[in-house]
VOBA-1610 file (N, C-alpha, C; in pm, whole numbers, padded with zeros to 5 digits, always signed):
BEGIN
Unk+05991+02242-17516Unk+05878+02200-17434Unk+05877+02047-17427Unk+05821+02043-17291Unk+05861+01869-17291Unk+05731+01796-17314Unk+05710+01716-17396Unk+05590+01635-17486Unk+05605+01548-17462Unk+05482+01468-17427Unk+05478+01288-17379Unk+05517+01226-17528Unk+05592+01239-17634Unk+05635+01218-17709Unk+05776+01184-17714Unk+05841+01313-17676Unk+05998+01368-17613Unk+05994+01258-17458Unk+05891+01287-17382Unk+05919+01226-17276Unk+05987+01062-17291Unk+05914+01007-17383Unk+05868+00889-17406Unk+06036+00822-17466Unk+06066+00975-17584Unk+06172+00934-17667Unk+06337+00959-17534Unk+06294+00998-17427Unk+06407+01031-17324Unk+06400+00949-17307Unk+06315+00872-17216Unk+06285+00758-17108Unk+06336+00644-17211Unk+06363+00644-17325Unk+06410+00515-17372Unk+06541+00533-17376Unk+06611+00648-17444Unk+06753+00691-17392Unk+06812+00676-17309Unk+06770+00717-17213Unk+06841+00737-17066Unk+06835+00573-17045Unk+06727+00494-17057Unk+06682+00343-17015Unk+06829+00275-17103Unk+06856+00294-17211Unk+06960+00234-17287Unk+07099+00261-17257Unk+07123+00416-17211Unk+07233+00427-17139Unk+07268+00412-17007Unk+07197+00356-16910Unk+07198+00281-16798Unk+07168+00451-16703Unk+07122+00554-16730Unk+07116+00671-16656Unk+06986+00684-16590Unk+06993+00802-16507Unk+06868+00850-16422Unk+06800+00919-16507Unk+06680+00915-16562Unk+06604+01049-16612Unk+06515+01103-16467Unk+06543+01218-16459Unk+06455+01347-16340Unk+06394+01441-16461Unk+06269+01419-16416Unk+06191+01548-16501Unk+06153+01653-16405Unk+06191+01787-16436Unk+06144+01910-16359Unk+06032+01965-16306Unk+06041+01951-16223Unk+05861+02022-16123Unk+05797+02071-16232Unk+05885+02188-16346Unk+05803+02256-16410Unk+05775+02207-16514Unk+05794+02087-16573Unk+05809+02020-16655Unk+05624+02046-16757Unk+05528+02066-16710Unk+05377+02085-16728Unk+05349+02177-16663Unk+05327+02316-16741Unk+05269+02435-16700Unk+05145+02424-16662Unk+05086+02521-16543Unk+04974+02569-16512Unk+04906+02638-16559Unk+04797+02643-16615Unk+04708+02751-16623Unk+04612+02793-16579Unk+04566+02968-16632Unk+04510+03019-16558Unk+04409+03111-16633Unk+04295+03153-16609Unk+04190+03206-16670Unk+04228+03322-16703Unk+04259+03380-16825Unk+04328+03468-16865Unk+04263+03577-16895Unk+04110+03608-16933Unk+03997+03685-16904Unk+03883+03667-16857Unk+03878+03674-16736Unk+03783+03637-16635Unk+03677+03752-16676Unk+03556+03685-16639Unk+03441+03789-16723Unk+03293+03771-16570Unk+03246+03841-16587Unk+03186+03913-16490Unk+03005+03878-16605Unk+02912+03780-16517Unk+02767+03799-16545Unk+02716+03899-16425Unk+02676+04016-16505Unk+02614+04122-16444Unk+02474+04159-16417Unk+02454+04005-16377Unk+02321+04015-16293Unk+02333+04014-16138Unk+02484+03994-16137Unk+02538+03966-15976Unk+02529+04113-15946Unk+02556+04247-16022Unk+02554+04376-15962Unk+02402+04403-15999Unk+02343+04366-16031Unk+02199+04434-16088Unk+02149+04570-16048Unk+02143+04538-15941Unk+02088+04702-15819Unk+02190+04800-15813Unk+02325+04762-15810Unk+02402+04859-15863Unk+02390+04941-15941Unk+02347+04859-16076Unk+02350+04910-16252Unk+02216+04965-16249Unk+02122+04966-16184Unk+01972+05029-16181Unk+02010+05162-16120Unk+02099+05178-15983Unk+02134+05309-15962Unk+02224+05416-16041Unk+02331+05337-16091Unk+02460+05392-16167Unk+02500+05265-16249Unk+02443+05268-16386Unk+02468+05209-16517Unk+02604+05179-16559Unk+02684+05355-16550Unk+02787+05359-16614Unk+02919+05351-16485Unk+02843+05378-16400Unk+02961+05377-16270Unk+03002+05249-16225Unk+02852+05179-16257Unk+02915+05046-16183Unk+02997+04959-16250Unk+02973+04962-16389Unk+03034+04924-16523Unk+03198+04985-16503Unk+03219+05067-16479Unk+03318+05110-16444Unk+03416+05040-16320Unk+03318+05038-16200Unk+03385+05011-16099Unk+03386+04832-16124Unk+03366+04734-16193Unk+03373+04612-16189Unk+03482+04608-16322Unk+03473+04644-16416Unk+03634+04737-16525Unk+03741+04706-16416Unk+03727+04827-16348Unk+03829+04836-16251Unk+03896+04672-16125Unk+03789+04610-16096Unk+03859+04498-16046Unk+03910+04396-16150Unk+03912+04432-16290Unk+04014+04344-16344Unk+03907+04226-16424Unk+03800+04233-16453Unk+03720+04182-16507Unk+03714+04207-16628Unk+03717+04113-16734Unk+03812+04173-16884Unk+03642+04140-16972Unk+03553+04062-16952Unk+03433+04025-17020Unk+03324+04011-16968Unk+03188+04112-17018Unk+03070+04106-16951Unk+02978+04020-17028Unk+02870+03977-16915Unk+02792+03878-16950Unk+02690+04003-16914Unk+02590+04031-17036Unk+02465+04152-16933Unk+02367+04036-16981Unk+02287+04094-16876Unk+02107+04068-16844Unk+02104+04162-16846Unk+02033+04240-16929Unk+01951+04350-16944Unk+02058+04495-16974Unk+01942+04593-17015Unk+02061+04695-17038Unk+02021+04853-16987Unk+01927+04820-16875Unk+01904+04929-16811Unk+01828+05037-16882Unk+01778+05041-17007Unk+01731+05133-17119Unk+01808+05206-17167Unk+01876+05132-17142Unk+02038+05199-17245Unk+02020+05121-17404Unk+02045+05197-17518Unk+02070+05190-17642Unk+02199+05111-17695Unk+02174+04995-17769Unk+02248+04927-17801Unk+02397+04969-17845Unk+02393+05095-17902Unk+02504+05175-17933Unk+02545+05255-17832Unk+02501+05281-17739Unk+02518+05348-17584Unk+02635+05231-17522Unk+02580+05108-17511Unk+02624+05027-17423Unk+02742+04949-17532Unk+02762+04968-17635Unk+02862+04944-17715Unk+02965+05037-17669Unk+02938+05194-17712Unk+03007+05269-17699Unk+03077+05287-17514Unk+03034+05251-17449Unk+03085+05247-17275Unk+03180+05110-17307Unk+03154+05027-17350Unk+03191+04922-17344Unk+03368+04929-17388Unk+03362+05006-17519Unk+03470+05061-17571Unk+03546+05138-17487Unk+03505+05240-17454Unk+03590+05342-17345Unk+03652+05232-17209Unk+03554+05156-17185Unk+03632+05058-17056Unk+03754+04960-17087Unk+03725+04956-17254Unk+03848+04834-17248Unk+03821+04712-17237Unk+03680+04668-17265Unk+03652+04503-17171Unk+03552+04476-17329Unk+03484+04393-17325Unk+03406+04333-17444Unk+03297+04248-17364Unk+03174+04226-17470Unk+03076+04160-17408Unk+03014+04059-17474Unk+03080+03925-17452Unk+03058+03840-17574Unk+02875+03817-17569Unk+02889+03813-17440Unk+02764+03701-17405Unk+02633+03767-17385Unk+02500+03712-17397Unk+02386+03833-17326Unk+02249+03718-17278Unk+02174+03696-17209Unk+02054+03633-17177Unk+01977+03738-17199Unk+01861+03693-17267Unk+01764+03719-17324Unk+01638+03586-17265Unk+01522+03646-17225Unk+01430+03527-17150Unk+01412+03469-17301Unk+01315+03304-17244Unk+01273+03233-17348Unk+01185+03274-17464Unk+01099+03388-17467Unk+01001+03458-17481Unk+01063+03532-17579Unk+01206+03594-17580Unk+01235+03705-17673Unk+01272+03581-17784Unk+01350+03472-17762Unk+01368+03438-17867Unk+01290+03295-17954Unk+01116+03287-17881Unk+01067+03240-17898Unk+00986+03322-18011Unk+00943+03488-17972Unk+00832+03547-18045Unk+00935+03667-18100Unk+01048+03684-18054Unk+01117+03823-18130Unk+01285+03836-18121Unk+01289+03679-18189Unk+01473+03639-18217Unk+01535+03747-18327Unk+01463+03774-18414Unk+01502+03848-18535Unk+01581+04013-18457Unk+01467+04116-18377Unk+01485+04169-18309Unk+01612+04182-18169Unk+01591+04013-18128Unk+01721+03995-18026Unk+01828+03985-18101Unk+01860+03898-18182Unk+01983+03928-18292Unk+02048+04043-18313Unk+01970+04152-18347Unk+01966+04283-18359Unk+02004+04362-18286Unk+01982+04345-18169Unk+01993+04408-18005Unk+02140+04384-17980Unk+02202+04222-18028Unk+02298+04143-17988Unk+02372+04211-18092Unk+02393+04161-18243Unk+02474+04263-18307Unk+02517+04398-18287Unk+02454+04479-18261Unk+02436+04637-18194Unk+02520+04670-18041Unk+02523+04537-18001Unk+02612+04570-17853Unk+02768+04491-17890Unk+02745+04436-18012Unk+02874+04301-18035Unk+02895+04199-17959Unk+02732+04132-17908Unk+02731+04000-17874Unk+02763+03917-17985Unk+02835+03779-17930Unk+02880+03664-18001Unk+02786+03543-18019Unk+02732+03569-17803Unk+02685+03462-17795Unk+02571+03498-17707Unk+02466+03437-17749Unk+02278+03446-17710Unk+02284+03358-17588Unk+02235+03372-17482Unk+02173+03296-17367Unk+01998+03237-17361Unk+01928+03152-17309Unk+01814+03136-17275Unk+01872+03089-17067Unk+01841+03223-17008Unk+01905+03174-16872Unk+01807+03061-16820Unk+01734+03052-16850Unk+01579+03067-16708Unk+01447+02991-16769Unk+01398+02914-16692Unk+01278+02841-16744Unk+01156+02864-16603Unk+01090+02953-16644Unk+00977+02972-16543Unk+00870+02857-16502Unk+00882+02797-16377Unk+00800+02739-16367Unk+00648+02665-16478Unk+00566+02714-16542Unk+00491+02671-16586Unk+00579+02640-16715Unk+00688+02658-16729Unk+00750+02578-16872Unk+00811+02461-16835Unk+00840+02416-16730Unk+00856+02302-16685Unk+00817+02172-16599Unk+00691+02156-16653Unk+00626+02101-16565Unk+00635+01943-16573Unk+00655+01919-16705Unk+00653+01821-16778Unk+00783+01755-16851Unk+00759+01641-16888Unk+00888+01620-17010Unk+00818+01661-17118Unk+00710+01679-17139Unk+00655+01767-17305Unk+00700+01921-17271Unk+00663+01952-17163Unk+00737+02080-17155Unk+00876+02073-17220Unk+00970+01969-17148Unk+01103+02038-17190Unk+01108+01994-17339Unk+01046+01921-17375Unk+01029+01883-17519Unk+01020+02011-17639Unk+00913+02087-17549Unk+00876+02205-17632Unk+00989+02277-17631Unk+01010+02352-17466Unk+01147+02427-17511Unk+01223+02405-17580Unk+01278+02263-17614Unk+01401+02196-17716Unk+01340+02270-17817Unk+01225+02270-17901Unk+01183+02279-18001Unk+01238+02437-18031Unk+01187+02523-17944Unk+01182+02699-17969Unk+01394+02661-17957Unk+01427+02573-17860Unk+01592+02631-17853Unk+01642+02628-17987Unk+01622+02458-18043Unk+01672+02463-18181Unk+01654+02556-18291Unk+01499+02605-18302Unk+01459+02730-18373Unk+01513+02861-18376Unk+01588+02853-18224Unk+01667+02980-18182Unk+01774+02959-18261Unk+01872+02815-18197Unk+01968+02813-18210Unk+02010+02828-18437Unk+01902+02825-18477Unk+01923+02787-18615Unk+01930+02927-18670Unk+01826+03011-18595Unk+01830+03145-18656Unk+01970+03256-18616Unk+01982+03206-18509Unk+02117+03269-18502Unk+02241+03242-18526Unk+02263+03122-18562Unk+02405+03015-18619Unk+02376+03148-18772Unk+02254+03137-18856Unk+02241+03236-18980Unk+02311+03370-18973Unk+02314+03387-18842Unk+02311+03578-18797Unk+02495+03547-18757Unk+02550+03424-18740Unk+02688+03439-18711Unk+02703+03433-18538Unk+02597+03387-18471Unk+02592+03369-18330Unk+02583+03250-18255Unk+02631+03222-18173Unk+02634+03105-18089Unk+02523+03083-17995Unk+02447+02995-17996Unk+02306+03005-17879Unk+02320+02896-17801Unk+02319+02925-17706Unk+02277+02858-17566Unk+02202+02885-17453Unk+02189+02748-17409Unk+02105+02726-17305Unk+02175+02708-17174Unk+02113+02792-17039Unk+02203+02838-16915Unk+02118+02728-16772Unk+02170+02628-16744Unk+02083+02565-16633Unk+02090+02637-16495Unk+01995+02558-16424Unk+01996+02583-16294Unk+01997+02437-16193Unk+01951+02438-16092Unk+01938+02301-16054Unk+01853+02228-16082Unk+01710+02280-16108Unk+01583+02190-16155Unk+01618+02101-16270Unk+01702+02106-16387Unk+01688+02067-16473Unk+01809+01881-16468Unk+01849+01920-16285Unk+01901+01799-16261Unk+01807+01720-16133Unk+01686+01729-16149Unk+01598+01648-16081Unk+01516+01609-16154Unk+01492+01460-16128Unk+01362+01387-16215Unk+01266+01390-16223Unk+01219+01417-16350Unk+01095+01434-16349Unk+01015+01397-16466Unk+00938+01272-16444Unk+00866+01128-16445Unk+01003+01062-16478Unk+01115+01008-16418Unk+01200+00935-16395Unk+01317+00952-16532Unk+01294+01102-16561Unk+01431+01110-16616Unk+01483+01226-16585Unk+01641+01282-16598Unk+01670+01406-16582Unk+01611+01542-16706Unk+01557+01646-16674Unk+01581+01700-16820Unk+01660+01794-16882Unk+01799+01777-16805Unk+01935+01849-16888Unk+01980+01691-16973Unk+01919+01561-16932Unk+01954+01492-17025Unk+01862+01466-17167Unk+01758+01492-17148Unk+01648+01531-17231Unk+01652+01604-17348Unk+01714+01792-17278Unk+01734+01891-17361Unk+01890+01832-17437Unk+01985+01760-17390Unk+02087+01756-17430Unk+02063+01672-17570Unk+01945+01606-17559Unk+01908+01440-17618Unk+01855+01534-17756Unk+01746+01623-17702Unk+01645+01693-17789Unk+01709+01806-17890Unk+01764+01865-17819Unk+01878+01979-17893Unk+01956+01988-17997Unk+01949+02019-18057Unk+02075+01993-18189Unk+02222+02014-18141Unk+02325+01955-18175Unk+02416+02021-18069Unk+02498+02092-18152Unk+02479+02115-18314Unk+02564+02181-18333Unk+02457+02350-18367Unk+02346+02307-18279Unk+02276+02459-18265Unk+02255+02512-18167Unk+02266+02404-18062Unk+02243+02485-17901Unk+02374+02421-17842Unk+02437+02512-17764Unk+02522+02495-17642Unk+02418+02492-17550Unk+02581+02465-17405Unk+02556+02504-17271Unk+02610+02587-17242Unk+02554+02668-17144Unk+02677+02730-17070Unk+02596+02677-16933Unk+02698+02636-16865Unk+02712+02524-16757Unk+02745+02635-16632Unk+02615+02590-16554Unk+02666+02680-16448Unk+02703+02581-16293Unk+02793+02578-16306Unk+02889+02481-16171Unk+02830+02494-16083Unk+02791+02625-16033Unk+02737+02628-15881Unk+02604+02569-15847Unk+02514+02578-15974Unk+02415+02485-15932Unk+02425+02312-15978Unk+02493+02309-16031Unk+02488+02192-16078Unk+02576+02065-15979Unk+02626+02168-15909Unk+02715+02095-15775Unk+02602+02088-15680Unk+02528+02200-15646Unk+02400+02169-15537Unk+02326+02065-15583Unk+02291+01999-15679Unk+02175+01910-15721Unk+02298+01838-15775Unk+02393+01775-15678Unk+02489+01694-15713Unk+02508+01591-15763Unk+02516+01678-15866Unk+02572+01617-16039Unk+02702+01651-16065Unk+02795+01568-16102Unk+02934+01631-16161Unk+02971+01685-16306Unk+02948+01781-16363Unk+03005+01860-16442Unk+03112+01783-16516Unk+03246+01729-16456Unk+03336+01656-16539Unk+03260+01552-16605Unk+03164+01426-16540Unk+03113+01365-16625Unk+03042+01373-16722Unk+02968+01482-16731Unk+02865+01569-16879Unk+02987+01597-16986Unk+03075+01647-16925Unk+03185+01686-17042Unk+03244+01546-17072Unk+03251+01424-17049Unk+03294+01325-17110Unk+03197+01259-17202Unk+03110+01249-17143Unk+02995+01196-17235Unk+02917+01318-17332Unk+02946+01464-17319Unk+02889+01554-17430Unk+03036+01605-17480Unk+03155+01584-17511Unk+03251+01666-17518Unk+03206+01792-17616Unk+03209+01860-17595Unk+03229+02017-17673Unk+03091+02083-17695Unk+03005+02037-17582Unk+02881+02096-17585Unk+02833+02249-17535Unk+02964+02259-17450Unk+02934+02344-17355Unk+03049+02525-17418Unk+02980+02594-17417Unk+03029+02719-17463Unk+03073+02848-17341Unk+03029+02830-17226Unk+03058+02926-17142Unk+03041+02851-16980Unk+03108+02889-16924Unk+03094+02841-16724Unk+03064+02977-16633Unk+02938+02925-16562Unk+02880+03043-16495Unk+02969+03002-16357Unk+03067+03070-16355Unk+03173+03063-16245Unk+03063+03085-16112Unk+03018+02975-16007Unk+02931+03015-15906Unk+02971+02964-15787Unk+03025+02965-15647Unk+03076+02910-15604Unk+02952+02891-15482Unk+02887+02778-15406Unk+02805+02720-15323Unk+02813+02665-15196Unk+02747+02735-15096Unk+02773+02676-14950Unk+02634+02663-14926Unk+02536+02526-14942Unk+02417+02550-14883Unk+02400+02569-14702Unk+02511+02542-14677Unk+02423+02583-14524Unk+02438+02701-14463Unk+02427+02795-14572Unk+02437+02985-14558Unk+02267+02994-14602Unk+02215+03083-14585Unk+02095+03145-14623Unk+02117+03191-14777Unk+02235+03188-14753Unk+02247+03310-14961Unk+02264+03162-15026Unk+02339+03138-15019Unk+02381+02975-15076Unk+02471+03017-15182Unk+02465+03147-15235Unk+02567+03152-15360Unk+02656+03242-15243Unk+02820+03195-15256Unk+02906+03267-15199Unk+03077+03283-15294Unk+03152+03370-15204Unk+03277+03421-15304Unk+03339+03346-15343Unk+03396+03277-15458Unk+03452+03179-15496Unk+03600+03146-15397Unk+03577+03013-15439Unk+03673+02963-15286Unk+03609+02929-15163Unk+03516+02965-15100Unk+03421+02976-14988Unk+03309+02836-15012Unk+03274+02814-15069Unk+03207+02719-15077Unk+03257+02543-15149Unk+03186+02483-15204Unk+03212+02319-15254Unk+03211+02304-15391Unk+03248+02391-15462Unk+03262+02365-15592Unk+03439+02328-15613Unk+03478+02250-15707Unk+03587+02157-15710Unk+03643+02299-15861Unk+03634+02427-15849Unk+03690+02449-15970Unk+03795+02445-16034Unk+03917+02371-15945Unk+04052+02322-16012Unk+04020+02189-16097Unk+03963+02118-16047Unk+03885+02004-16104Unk+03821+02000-16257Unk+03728+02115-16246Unk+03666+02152-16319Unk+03722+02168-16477Unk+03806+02303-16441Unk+03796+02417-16553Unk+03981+02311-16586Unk+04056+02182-16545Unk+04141+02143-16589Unk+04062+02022-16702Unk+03947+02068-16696Unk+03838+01994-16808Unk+03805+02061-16935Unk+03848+02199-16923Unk+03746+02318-17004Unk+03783+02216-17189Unk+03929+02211-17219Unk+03887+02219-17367Unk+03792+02109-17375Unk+03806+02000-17280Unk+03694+01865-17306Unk+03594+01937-17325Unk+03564+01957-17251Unk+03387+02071-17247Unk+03411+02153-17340Unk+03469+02239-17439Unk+03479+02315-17542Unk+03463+02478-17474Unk+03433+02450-17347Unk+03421+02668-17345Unk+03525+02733-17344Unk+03474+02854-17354Unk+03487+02965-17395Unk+03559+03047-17321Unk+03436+03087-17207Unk+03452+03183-17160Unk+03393+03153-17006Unk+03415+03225-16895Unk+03432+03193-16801Unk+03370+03339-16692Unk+03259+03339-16650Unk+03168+03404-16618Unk+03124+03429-16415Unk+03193+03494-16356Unk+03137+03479-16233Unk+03020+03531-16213Unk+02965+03449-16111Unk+02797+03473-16075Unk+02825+03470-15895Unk+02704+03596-15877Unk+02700+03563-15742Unk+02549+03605-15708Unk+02446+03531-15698Unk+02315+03556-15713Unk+02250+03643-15596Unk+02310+03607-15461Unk+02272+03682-15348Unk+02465+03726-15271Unk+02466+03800-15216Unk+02548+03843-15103Unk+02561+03883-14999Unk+02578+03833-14862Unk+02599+03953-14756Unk+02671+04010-14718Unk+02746+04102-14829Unk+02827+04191-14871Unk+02788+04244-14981Unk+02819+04376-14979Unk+02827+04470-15117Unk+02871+04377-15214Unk+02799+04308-15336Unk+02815+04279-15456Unk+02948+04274-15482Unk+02988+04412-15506Unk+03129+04483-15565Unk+03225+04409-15514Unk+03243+04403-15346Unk+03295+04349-15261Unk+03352+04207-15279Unk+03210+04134-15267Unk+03190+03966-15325Unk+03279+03981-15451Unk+03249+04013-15555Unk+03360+04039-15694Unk+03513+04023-15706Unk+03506+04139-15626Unk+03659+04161-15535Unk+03710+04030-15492Unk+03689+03954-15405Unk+03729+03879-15337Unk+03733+03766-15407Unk+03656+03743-15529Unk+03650+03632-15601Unk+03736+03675-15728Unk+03781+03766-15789Unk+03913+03777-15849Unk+04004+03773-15807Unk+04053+03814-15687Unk+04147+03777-15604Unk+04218+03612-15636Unk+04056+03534-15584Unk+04088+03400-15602Unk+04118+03307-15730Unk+04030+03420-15859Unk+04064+03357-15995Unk+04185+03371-15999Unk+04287+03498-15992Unk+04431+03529-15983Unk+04532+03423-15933Unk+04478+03365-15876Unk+04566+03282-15780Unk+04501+03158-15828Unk+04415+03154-15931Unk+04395+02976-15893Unk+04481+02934-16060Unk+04541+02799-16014Unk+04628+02740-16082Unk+04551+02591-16122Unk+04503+02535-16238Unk+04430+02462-16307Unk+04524+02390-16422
//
């Protein structure tokens, strides 16, 4: 393998023996997302009709890791046990602010029982953000989260959206929560697609937070569609850019989202593994 080391120790060789050094196209491999994982809030209405079918039919496009929101009133050992028969694993799970504000002990529990790794807080409802004491507070319950479950052997993080990259009383508050947070108790998991609409760049957070970030909500964005979330590739997200950042940023794992479609869900899915397959980073 050729190492800017080796490179370094050629280029003086060849320089001393009066020769050409040519290094090979392939000289620095490409890579490529090697288990692409599926947040399954993008099928939701699916999984409300057919739980186990749809689970199945997103298996089937080649989706190796689920991210669930919710579990349909399915039993933690239910949705373990499907999970097994498909072949795929489910590191990740969101849980609102609320479960692991008043009943973390319980979510832990829920999470162990399905063989989650890693805890989500997706979502901040309006009246929790009104303020910078607001996001102050949330910091407070995240760290509390994040402490009780680092105990339990789990990774906790926090999932943005775009609000948390607009000012408000003249500061951002993903820089706030980042400020407020413990970082070796709360992650991110960084979701690109919004964070490109409320255009902010993603590579720069990972230089100035390196290894904060634990998961990428793969989302790809065209605001001048009505859905605004569209099939990856289709919209302005830079994800060659991006994810040739990941170990800076420290994640993990790598999560497509597609919040609205005008297409069958399944479909949208489809077409956006297609494009993970083919994309070279």
């Amino acid at each position: 393998m050729l190492t800017r080391r080796n490179f370094l120790q050629s280029a003086t060789v060849a320089a001393a023996g009066g020769a050409l050094l040519t290094l090979p196209e392939t000289s620095f491999a490409k890579q490529k997302i090697k288990a692409p994982g599926i947040q399954l809030y993008t099928v939701r209405a699916e999984m409300a009709k057919d739980f186990e079918g749809t689970l199945k039919a997103v298996a089937a496009l080649g989706y190796k890791e689920f991210e669930f929101a919710g579990y349909n009133n399915k039993s933690p050992q239910e949705v373990k046990t499907l999970l097994g028969n498909l072949g795929v694993t489910a590191p990740s799970a969101h849980f609102a602010l609320a479960e692991f504000d008043k009943n973390i002990n319980k979510t832990i529990d829920i999470a162990k029982g399905v063989g989650h790794s890693i805890l989500i807080c997706p979502f901040l409802m309006p009246d929790q953000r009104k303020t910078l004491d607001d996001y102050r507070k949330v910091a407070a319950i995240l760290n509390k989260a994040g402490e009780a479950c680092k105990k339990a052997g789990i990774t906790f993080g926090y999932h943005n959206h775009d609000f948390e990259f607009k000012e408000v009383e003249g500061k951002l508050p993903m820089d706030l929560l980042l400020a407020e947070c413990d970082k070796n108790l709360v992650k991110i998991e960084l979701d690109l697609g919004w964070m490109t609409y409320a255009g902010k760049d993603p590579v720069e957070y990972f230089t100035k937070h390196p290894g904060r970030f634990i998961n990428f909500h793969v989302k790809d964005m065209n605001p001048s569609t009505k859905e605004i979330t569209v099939e990856l590739g289709r919209g302005n997200v830079d994800f060659k850019r991006i994810f040739a950042k990941s170990k800076l940023a420290g994640v993990k794992h790598y999560f497509v989202e597609q919040d609205r479609s005008t297409m069958s869900p399944l479909e949208s899915i489809k077409i956006s593994m297609e494009y993970l397959k083919n994309l070279e980073f």
